[in-house]
Structures are given as C-alpha cells and as structure tokens.
C-alpha positions in Angstrom: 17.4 -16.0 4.3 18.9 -12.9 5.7 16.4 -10.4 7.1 15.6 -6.8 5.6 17.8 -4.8 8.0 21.0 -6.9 7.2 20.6 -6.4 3.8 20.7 -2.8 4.1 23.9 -3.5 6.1 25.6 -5.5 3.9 24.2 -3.2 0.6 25.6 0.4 2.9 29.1 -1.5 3.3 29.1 -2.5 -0.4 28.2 1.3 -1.3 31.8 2.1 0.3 30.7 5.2 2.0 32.7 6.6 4.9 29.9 7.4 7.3 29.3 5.0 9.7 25.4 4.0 10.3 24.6 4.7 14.0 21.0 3.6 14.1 18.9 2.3 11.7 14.8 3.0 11.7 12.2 0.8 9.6 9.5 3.6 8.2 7.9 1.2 5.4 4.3 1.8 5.1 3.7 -2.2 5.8 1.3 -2.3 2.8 3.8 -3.5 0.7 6.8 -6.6 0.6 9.1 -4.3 0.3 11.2 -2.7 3.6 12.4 1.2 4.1 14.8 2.7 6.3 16.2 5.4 7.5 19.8 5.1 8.3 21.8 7.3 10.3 25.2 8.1 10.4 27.5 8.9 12.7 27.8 12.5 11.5 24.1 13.4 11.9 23.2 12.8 8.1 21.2 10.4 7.1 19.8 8.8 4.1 16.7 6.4 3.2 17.6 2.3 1.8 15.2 0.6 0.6 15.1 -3.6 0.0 13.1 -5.6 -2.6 12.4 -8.5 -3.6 9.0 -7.6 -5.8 9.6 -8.4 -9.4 12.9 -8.4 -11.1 16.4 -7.0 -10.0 17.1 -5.9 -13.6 14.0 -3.7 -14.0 14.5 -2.3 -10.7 18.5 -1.7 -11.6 16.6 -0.2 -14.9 14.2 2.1 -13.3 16.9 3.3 -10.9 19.5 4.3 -14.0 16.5 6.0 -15.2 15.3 7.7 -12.6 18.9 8.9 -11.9 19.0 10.4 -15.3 15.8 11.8 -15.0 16.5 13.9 -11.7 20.2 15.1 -13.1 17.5 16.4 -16.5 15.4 17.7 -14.5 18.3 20.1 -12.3 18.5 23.5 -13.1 14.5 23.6 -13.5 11.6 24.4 -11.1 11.7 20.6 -10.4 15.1 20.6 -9.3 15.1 19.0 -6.1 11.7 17.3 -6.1 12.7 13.9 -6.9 14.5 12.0 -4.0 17.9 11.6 -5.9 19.4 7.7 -5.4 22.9 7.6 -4.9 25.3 6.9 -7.2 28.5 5.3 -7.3 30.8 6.0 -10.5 28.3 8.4 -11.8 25.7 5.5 -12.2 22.8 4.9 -9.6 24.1 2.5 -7.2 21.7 -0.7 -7.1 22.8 -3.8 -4.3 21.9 -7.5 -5.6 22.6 -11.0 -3.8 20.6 -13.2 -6.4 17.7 -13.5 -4.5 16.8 -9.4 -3.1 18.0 -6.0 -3.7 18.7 -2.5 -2.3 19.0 1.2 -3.4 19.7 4.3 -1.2 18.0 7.5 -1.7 18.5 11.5 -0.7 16.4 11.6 2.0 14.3 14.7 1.0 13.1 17.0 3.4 8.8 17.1 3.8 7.0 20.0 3.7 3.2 19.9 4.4 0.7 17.0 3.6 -2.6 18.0 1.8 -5.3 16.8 3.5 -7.4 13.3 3.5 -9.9 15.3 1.2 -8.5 18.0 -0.8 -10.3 21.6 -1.1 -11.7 22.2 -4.9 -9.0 25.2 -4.4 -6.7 22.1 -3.9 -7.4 20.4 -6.6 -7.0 23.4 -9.2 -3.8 23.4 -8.0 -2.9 20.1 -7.2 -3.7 19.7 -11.3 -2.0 22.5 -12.6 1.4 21.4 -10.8 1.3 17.8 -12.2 0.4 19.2 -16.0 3.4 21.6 -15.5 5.6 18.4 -13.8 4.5 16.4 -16.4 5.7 19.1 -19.5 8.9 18.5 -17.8 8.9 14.9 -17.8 7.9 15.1 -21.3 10.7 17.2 -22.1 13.2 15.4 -20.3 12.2 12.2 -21.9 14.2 12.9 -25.0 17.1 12.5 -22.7 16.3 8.8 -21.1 16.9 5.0 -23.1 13.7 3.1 -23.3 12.8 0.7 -20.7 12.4 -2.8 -20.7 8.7 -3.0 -19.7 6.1 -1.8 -21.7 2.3 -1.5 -21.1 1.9 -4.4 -23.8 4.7 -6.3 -22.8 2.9 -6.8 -19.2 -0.4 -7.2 -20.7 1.4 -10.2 -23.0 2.8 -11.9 -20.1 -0.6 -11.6 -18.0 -2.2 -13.4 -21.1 -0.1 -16.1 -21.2 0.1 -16.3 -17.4 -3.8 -16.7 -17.6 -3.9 -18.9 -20.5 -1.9 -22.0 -18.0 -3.7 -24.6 -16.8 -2.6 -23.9 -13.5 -4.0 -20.1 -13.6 -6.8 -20.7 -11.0 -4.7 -22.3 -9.1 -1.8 -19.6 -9.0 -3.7 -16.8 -8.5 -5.8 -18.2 -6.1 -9.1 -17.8 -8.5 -11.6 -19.6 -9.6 -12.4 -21.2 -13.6 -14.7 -18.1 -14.4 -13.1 -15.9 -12.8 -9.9 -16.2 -14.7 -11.5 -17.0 -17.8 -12.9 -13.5 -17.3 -9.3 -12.0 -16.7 -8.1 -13.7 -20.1 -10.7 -11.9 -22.1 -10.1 -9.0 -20.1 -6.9 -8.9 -21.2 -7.0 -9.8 -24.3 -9.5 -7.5 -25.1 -7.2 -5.1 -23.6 -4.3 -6.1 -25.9 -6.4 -5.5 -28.9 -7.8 -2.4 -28.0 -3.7 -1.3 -28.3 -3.4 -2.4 -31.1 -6.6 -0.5 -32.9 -5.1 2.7 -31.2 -1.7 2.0 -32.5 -0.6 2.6 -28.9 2.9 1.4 -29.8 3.0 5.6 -31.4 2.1 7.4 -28.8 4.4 9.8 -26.5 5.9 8.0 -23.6 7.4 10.0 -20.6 8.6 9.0 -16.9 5.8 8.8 -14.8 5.1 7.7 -11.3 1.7 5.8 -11.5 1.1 5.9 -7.7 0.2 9.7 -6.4 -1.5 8.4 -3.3 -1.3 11.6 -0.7 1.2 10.3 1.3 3.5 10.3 -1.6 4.1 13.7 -2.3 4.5 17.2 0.3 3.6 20.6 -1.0 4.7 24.2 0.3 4.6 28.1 -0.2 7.1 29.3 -2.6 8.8 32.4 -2.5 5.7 34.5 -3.8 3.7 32.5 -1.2 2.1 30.4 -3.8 1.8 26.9 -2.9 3.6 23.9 -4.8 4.5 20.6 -4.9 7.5 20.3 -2.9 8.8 16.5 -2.8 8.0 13.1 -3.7 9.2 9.7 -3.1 8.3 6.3 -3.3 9.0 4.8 -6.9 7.6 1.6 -6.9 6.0 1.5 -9.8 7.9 4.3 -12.1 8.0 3.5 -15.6 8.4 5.0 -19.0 5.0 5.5 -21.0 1.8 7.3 -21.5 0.8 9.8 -18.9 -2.5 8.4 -18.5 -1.6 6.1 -16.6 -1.0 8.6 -13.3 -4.4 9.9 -13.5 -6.7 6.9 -11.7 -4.4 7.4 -8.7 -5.2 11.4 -9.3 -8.6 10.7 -9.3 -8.6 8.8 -5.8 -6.6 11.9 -4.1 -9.0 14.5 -6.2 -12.1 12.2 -5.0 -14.3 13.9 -2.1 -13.9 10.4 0.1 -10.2 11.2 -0.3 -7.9 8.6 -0.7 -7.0 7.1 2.5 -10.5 7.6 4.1 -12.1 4.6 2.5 -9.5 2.1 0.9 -10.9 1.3 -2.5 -9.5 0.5 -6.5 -13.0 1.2 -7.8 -13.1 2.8 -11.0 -16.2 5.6 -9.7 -13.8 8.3 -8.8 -12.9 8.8 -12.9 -16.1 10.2 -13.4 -16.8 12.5 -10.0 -17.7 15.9 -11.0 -14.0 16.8 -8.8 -11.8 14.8 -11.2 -13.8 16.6 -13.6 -12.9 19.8 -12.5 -9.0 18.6 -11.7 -9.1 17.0 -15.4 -10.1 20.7 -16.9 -7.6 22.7 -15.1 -4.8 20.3 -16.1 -5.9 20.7 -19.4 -5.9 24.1 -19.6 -1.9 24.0 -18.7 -1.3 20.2 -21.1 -3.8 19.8 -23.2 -5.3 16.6 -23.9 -7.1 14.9 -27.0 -10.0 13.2 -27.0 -8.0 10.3 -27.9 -6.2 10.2 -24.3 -9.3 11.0 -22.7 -10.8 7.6 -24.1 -8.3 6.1 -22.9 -8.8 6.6 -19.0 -10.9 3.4 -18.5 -8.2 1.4 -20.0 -5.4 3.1 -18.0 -7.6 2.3 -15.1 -8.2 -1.7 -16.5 -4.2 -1.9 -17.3 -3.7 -0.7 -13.5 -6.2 -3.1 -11.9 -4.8 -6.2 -14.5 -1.3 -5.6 -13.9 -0.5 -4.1 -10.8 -3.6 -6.0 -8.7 -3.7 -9.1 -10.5 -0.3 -10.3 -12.0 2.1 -8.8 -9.8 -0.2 -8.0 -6.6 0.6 -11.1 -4.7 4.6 -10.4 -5.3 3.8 -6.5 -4.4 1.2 -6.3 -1.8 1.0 -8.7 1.8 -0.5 -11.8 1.1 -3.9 -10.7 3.3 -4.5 -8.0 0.7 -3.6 -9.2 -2.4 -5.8 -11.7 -1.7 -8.4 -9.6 -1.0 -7.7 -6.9 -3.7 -7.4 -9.7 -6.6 -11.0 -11.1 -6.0 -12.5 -7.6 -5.4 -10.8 -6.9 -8.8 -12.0 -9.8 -10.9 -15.9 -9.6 -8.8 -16.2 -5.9 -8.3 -13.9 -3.3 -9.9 -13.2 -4.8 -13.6 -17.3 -5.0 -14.1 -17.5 -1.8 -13.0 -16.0 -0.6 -16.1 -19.1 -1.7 -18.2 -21.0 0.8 -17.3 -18.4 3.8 -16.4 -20.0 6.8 -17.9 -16.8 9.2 -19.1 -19.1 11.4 -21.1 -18.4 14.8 -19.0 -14.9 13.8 -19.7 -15.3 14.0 -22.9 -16.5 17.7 -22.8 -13.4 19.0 -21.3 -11.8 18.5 -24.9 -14.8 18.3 -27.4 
C-alpha cells in the first residue's frame, strides 16, 4: 500500500504537467480518511491534490466532471471564481485511479477572511442572503449538468438493505436495537419520499458541508462584504437545497460551529437560524413544503453521511463515536424537534 504523498506523486506525473513539484505540504484537516496537499512547483505556483479512498472512484470521477461543468457555468457571473476549479486535462476534469485510491488537483484559491466561531446576527443576514443568491445560480446552472449517479433515495435504499443483513450489528459496530431502530429509521424515511413525490422536486449542485472553515468572505468593490471562496467538496452532489441548511444552521447557531463539536438536531429550531432562514427567503423563497422538510434533510444527513458511510469517511475514533451518539442521541432528538417558527417564515 503506497502512502498518500506518493500517490500524489505518481497522480502529478500522470497529469503530464511541466512544472516540477519542489515541496510538497500535507494541510488535511485530519478529521477525515482522506489526505490534502499543497504542492509546489518549481516556478513558485502551486496547486492543491487531494487523495481518496472514501466511497467509490466512479462517483468521485462523477462529482469532479460535474463540478468542472458547474464552475465553467458559473464564469462570467458574480460567482466566477468562487469555486476552486479542478484541473483538467483534454477539457475534462482530470481524476487519477490505481484500483484501490484516487486523486484530483484543484486551483488553489486565494482566502480572504474567516467569519468568526460565532457569527454576528449582522453576519448571519448576510451570510443567508449570499447562499440564496449562490444557490439561484446553482439552480440556474443546473440546466446545464447530466444527472448524477447518487440520489438521496438511492443511498437511503442501500442503507436499508445494508441494515436489513444479519451481520448489521456486527458491521457497524451496533447493537440488535440499535440497528433495528436505524432500519425503521430508514425506512420510514424512504416512505416519507415517496408520499412527497420527492423523485419531482428541483435538484441543483450543492455542497452539503458549510462548516466555517469551508468558505472565506471579503469586501467587494462597494465595500460590501461577500462570500469570496470555497473549497472542500467532499460531499457535493446533485439534489434538493435542503440538504445545505443543517450545516447552515451549526455556523448560524450562537455556540458556533467549531466551539462545541456536535450533529444534534437543536440548532434547526434556534431563534438565529430563524432569523438566517427569513432573510434567505426573502432573496429564494421557500414553500412550506421545503420547510417540512428540514428534519428529514437533517435525518438523511445523520443516516447517510454518520451512519452508512461514516466509518469509510471519518477516523475510526470518531465514527465510532459519532454513529452511537447518532442512533442514542441525535436521531431521537427528532421526535420532539419543534419547527413551528419555521413554519411562520412562509405561512
């Protein structure tokens, strides 16, 4: 097994670049399996590389065609530049595979300023109004993109059956109850879609994780403040929007969402998501429709991204950790999660 830094090696010799890497730097966040790096080059550029082995090569070549596309729609609008670009080769993003991990390479975007660990209500007015305006454009340039290969069903199908084997407690570490829990969870989940018709409604590129640490913001040329970059894709997909707002919520919330590491469901119904739910709507509106669906954006994030794939995402220590606290703890939560002030912003 070769390590991460070879990989990105073998995958920058493969790419067929020119530059020569002088130095290589490992900035990964360590929360994760998967490895970053900045390379640089013997010209003073550089570029970021990133190596996986979480999930599947083929959605991640997927995503990365997608994302591609999505960036060159997005050119020649406010949100030109925002996006970290990956590089292409051939006019395709470029992807690396070996059969057993993968790479991409990425524009290494410049940063601009952080918000802080707990955002001003100031901050959060505007911090909502940028993603309803980034999230027209995502809608708009989803006319432009294929469909992709996951689905919100599709993972919720294979988490059933996943649950429904005899060696469930035993691969996810769990006990009897507590999977037989997860399997009504889910499936309860699965029908819920279907009495929605979920399969109908609007899918558009989203990002899913909008922790703080994800994004940088700066002044514009009328010295109004905007998002500036973002990176990190490592859970971008194709489908409803409501899906980016728990992770909204956490950065809106007034412990912040690096102060106090948590995937409760509690910061959905703070009076400051409130507030960063109406000013959004006031720029996208939403129907009452997507506003009932929050809970279940928030049970499709705990189910699939904590419980099905968090011990091929996460180190072992916290997937561990997070499964249990989402079967015991956070899932529960849900049966008493009050969204009625929610429900005002569009009643």
């Amino acid at each position: 097994m070769i390590n991460a830094e070879q990989v990105v090696r073998l995958a920058w010799a493969d790419y067929g670049d020119p530059r020569t890497i002088s130095d290589i730097v490992e900035v990964s966040a360590h929360v994760s399996t998967n490895h970053v790096f900045r390379l640089h080059f013997n010209d003073g550029s550089h570029v970021v590389g990133k190596v996986s082995s979480y999930g599947s090569y083929f959605l991640f070549a997927e995503d990365h065609d997608r994302l591609f596309k999505l960036v060159h729609s997005l050119s020649g609008t406010r949100w030109s530049g925002f996006l970290a670009q990956v590089l292409p080769r051939d006019g395709r993003a470029y992807t690396w595979y070996d059969g057993s991990c993968w790479a991409a390479f990425y524009n290494d975007v410049e940063r601009g300023n952080q918000l802080p660990r707990i955002i001003s209500e100031q901050d959060i007015v505007f911090l909502a109004h940028e993603i309803a305006h980034f999230h027209k454009a995502c809608a708009d340039a989803a006319t432009h993109l294929p469909p992709t290969s996951n689905s919100v069903k599709g993972d919720a199908i294979h988490l059933l059956e996943q649950l429904s084997s005899e060696f469930a407690p035993r691969n996810f570490d769990l006990r009897e109850s507590d999977i037989e829990y997860l399997r009504t969870c889910t499936h309860d989940f699965l029908a819920h879609l279907e009495q929605i018709h979920f399969d109908e409604w609007r899918k558009i590129p989203i990002l899913v994780d909008w922790n703080l640490g994800n994004f940088s913001v700066a002044l514009d040329e009328h010295q109004h403040q905007r998002l500036f970059t973002r990176w990190d894709y490592d859970w971008f997909r194709i489908d409803t929007r409501m899906l980016d707002f728990y992770f909204l919520s956490r950065a809106a919330s007034h412990t912040g969402d690096k102060t106090h590491f948590s995937y409760s469901p509690h910061t959905l119904t703070e009076p400051r998501f409130v507030s960063f739910l109406k000013a959004y709507h006031s720029v996208y509106p939403l129907s009452r429709q997507e506003i009932d669906f929050l809970p279940y954006a928030y049970q499709f994030f705990i189910l699939n991204y904590v419980v099905r794939e968090g011990a091929k995402f996460f180190r072992s220590d916290l997937s561990t950790r997070f499964r249990k606290d989402a079967v015991r703890t956070y899932l529960p939560m849900l049966e008493t999660l009050d969204i009625s002030e929610l429900r005002k912003i569009v009643d």
